[in-house]
N, C-alpha and C positions, 0 to 999 in steps of 0.2 A: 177545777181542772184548768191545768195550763191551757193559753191560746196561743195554739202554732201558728208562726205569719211565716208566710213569703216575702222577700224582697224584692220587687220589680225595678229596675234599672234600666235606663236605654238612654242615648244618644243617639243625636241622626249622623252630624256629621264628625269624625275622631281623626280630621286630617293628620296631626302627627303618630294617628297610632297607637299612644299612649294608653290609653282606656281614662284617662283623669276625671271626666267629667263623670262617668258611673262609679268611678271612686269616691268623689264628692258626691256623690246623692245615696251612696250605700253608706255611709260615714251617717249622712243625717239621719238615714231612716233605721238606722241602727239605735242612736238615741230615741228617738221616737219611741222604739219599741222598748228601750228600758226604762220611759214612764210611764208607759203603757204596765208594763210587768209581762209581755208578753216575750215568750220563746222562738228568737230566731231560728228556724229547721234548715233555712237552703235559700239563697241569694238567687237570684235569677236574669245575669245580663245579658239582655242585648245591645253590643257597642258596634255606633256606625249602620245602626239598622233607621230607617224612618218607614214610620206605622203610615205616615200620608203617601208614602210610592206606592205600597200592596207590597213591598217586599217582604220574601216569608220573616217570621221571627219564631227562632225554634226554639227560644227560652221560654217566649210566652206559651208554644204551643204545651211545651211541658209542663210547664207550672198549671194550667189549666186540667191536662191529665192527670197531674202529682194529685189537685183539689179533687177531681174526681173518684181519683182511689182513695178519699179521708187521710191525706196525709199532709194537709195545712187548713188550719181553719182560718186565715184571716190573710190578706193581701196589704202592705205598705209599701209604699211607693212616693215620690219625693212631690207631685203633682200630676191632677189626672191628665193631663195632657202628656206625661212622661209614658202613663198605664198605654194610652192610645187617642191619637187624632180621629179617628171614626167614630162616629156616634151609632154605626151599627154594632161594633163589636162593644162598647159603652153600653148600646141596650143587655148585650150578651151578660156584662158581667152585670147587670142590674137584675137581668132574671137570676144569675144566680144568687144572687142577692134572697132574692123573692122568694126561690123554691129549696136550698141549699141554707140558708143563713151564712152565706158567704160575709165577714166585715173587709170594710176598707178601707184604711187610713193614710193618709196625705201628711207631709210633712208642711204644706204651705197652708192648712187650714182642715178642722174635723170635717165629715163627709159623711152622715148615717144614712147609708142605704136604705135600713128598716125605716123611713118616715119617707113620707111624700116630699117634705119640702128638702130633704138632703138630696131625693133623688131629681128633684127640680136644679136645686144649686149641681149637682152633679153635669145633667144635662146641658145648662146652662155655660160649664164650664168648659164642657167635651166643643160644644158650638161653636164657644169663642175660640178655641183651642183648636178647631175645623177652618173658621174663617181667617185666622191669622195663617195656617200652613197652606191655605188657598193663595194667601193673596201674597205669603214669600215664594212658592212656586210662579204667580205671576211675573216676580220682579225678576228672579233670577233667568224665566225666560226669555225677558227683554233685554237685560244684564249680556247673556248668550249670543241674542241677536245683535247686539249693537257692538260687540269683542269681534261677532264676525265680519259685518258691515263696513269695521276698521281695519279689519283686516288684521289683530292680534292672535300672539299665540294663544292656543286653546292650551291648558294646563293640565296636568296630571297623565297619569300612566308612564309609561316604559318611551325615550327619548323616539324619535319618529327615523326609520331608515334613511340614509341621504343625510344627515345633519347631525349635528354637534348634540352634546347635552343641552346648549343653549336651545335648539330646535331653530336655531338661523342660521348658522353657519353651515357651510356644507360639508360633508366629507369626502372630499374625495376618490377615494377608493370603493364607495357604495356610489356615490353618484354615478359612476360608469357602468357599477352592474343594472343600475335603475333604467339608466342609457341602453345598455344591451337588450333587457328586455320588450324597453318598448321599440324597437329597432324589431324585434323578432315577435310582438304579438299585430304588429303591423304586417307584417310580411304573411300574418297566419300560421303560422307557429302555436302548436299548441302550447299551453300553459304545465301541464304535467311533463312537457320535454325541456321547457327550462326549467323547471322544478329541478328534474331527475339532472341537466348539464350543474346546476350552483350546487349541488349538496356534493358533485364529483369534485369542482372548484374549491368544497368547503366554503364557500358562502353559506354564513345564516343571517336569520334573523336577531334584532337589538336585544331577545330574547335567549340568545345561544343557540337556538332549535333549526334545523332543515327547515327549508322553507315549503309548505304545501300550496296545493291549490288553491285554495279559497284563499288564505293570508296571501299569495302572489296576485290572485284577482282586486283583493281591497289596496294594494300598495299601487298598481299601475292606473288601479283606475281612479284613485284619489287626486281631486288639484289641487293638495299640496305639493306635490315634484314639479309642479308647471308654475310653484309663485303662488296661487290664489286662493283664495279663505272658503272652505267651503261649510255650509251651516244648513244641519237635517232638523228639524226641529220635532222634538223627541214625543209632542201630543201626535206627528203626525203619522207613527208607525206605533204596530204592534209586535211584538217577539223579537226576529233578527231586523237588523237594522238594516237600511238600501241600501246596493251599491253605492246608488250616486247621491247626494246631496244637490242643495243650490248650491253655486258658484255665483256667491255675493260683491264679491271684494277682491282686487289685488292684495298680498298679503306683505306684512315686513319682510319676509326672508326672500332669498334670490330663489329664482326655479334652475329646477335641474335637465327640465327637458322642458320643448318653447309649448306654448299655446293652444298650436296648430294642433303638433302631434299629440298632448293630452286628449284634447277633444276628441280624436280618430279614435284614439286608446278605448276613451268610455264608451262612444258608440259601438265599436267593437263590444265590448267583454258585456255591457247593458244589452245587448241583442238578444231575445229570450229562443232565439233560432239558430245560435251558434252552440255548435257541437259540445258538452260541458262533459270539462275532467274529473273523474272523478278515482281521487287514491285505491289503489288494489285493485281497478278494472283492469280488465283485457287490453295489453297496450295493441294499437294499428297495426298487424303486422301484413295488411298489405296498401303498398304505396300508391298507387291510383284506383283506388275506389273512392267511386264517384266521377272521378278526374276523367276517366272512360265512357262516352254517349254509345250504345248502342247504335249502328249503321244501316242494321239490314230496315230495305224498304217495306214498307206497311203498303195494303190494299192501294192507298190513296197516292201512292208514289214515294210521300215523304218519309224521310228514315226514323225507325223508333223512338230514339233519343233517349230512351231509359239510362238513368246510370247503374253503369256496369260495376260488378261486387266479385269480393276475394271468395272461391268457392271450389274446393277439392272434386277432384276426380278418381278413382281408383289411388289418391294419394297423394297424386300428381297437382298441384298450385294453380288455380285459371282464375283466368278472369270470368263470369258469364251477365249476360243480360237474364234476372234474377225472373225465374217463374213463381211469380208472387198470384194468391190469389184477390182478385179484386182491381188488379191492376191494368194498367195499359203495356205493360212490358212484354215483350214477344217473346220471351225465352229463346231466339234462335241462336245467338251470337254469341261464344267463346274462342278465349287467344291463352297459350301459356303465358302463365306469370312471370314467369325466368327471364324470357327472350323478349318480355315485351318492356318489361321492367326497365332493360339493359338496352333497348332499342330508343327506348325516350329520352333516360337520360345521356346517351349518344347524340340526341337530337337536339335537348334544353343545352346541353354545352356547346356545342358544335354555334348554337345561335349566338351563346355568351361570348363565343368568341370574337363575332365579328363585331364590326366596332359602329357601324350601322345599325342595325341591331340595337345593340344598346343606347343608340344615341335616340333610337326612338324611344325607347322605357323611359327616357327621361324627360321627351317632352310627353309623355302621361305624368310623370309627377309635378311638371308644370300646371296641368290642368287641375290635378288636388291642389295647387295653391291659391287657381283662379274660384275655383271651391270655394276654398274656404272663406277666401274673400267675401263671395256672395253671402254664404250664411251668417259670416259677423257683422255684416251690412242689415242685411234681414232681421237677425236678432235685436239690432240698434233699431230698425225701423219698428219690431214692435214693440220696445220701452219707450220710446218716444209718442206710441199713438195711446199707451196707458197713461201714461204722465198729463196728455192734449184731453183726455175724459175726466183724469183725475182732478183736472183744475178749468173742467167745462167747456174746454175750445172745443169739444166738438160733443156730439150726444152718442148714446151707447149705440143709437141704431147707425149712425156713421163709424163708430168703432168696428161695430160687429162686421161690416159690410170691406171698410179696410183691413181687416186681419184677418179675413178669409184667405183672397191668395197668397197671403204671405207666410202664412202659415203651412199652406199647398207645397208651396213653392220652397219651406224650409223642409221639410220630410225626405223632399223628392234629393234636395242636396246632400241634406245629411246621409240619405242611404247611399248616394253615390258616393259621399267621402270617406265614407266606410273601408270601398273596395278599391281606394285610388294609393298610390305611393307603395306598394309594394317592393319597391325597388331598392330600399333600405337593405333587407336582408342578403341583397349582393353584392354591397360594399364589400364585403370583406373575403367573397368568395370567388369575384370575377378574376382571372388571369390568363395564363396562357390554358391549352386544353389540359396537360400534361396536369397542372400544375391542379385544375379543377377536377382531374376523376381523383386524386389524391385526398383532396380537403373531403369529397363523396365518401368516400370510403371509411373515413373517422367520423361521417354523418349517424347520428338516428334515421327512421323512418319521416316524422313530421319534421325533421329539418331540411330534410330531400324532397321530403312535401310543400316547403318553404318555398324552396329554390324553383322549383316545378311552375307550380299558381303564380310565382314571380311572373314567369313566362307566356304561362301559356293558359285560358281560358277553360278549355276543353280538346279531348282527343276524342274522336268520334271514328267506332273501331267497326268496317266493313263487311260484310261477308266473305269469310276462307274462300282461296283459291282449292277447289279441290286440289289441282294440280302440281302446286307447290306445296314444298310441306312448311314454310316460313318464308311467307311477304309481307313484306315492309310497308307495300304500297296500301295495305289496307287502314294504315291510320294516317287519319287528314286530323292535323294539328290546327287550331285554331289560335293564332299567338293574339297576345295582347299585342306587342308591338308592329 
């Protein structure tokens, strides 16, 4: 009786695509098997797979089931390290071996599984064929690390948004929408409402596709648009990758947007307490919830402060202080949504207009620059007190004791720098009044929402006049400026 073999083929890495190198190994073990006199049934490649990731390989899985159903009796393959780098799935095909009569022949030397000492040279081979894909994953992650450290480009995939095919050059026409957006996730803008503005624009992605949320979160919040090399090192995650990486290196290529603002960007969209978009929800459709405190007085004098939520009446739009159970919110307090909607932003423009006003929003974004300051100061102060351990000037118990407050004292700024510079998203809205309900009116909701949080901290909304059926005087505006 004929012996049906298999062909096992694989490649890890098949940069041009080609498949060549399973061609050259199905070539050999093709000879093989016609000095053997055995009958080739079914080639079996995996190209571009490597057995040392864990990556699936679904040629093997089949070929393994083919064996199982009696429809190959023998395995060739051009070297077992091609069969598999693991010497757990090596023990797998040695029991079959054992209980199966599974043969397997190697075109770089014979292999009898039925003896002890084939299954030693096997193991033996699987080992060293373990130890060498160990120790080129080592190299290549230091290879990794020290491309980023230099700040080179990182190679392969689809050319990066912002930049040429070269990946240094910038393009122009993307660079300004890279600009717009962080302009507007600055201001708090959600991410699903610049999604939903560039696919109207026909902006896409290098890929041709509308841009969604998560692909608009990993572009803004990347330091590559800001210049700098950023490097995750791949032992240190499991499944999806981080937002953020280190931020090793200035890189070759120029940034598209400075430093400062990168930094804001990632603490923003990295905040695990910011609101997340997610495609085919329920868009906002009411514009100050949240943005609205509850007013009416508590037992103790002090007023509720619950934020106030979008919530129907007989049909009718309100706002109310939400009767949650568990909570500390008082349920007393609702305004309609209509009039109150149309009273604020009467009130956030009316401020844009003066020129006071604004001149104060601006020294708040003076203050994110004295920020930022501190914390690029702070972050140097703590590479400097690693570097002073690293080479003995001082012991770990004077580390630990200096990198306390600085550490304190970095948290407390970054979360301030978070919520500083909002002022960005008015560049382009401030004007005359006329000219600003105009630009409102071609708004979304979280753009209006934008412009609003520009302004104004919180509105903390009174108890109704019985006597009036609409006052004004019940919302005490809390402006930033």
């Amino acid at each position: 009786m004929t012996t049906r073999a298999a062909i096992y083929v694989r490649i890890s890495q098949d940069r041009g695509g080609a498949g060549l190198g399973v061609a050259r190994q199905e070539e050999d073990c093709r000879a093989l098997c016609a000095r053997k006199g055995w009958e080739v049934v079914e080639v079996y490649p995996d190209n571009d797979v490597s057995a040392y990731s864990g990556a699936p390989r679904p040629n093997w899985q089949k070929m393994l089931a083919d064996f199982h159903e009696g429809l190959i009796d023998a395995v060739v393959c051009w070297h077992v390290d091609r069969l598999t780098r693991s010497p757990r799935e090596l023990e797998d095909v040695i029991d079959l071996a054992d209980r199966s009569g599974l043969e397997l022949a190697t075109v770089t030397g014979e292999i009898d599984l039925a003896t002890p000492t084939g299954r030693m040279i096997a193991r033996m081979l699987g080992a060293a064929a373990r130890h060498e894909a160990e120790h080129k994953a080592e190299r290549q992650k230091r290879q990794r690390r020290q491309a980023a450290e230099a700040g080179k480009v990182a190679g392969g995939g689809k050319r990066p948004f912002g930049y040429e095919d070269d990946r240094v050059t910038i393009r122009d026409s993307e660079a300004e929408v890279i600009r717009d957006g962080v302009r507007r996730v600055l201001a708090n803008e959600s991410l699903a409402s610049i999604c939903r503005d560039w696919q109207a624009k026909g902006v896409v992605s290098p890929a041709g596709k509308p841009w969604k949320t998560h692909g608009l979160r990993r572009l803004l919040a990347s330091a590559r648009i800001s210049g700098r090399r950023e490097h995750t090192p791949r032992s240190s995650w499991e499944g999806t990758r981080p937002l953020l990486g280190e931020i090793v290196a200035d890189a070759v290529w120029p940034g598209i947007v400075s430093h400062e603002h990168s930094d804001r960007v990632r603490k923003i969209l990295s905040d695990p307490t910011r609101r997340r978009d997610v495609e085919g929800t329920t868009r906002r459709s009411y514009l100050l919830s949240g943005v609205l405190r509850c007013g009416k007085p508590k037992e103790d004098g002090k007023p509720c402060g619950w934020g106030m939520i979008g919530r129907p009446r007989s049909g009718v739009p309100r706002y109310v202080c939400p009767n949650t159970p568990g909570t500390d919110a008082c349920a007393g307090t609702a305004t309609n949504t209509e009039r109150t909607d149309d009273h604020v932003r009467d009130m956030v423009l009316a401020a844009l207009e003066s020129p006071v006003f604004m001149e104060r929003l601006r020294g708040q974004d003076d203050t994110g620059k004295e920020l930022y300051e501190e914390v690029r100061e702070d972050e140097q102060a703590l590479e400097t007190l690693a570097q002073d351990m690293g080479e003995r000037r001082i012991s770990h118990k004077e580390w630990m004791i200096a990198r306390k407050p600085i550490e304190e004292r970095l948290a407390k700024n970054r979360a301030r720098l978070a919520k500083v510079s909002r002022i960005a998203v008015l560049s382009g809205f401030v004007g005359s009044f006329e000219d600003m309900q105009a630009r409102w009116k071609r708004m979304n909701n979280s753009q209006r929402r934008a412009v609003i949080t520009a302004c104004v901290r919180s509105i903390e909304v009174r108890p109704a006049n019985p006597r009036k059926r609409w006052d004004p005087d019940r919302f005490v505006f809390d402006w930033i400026a």
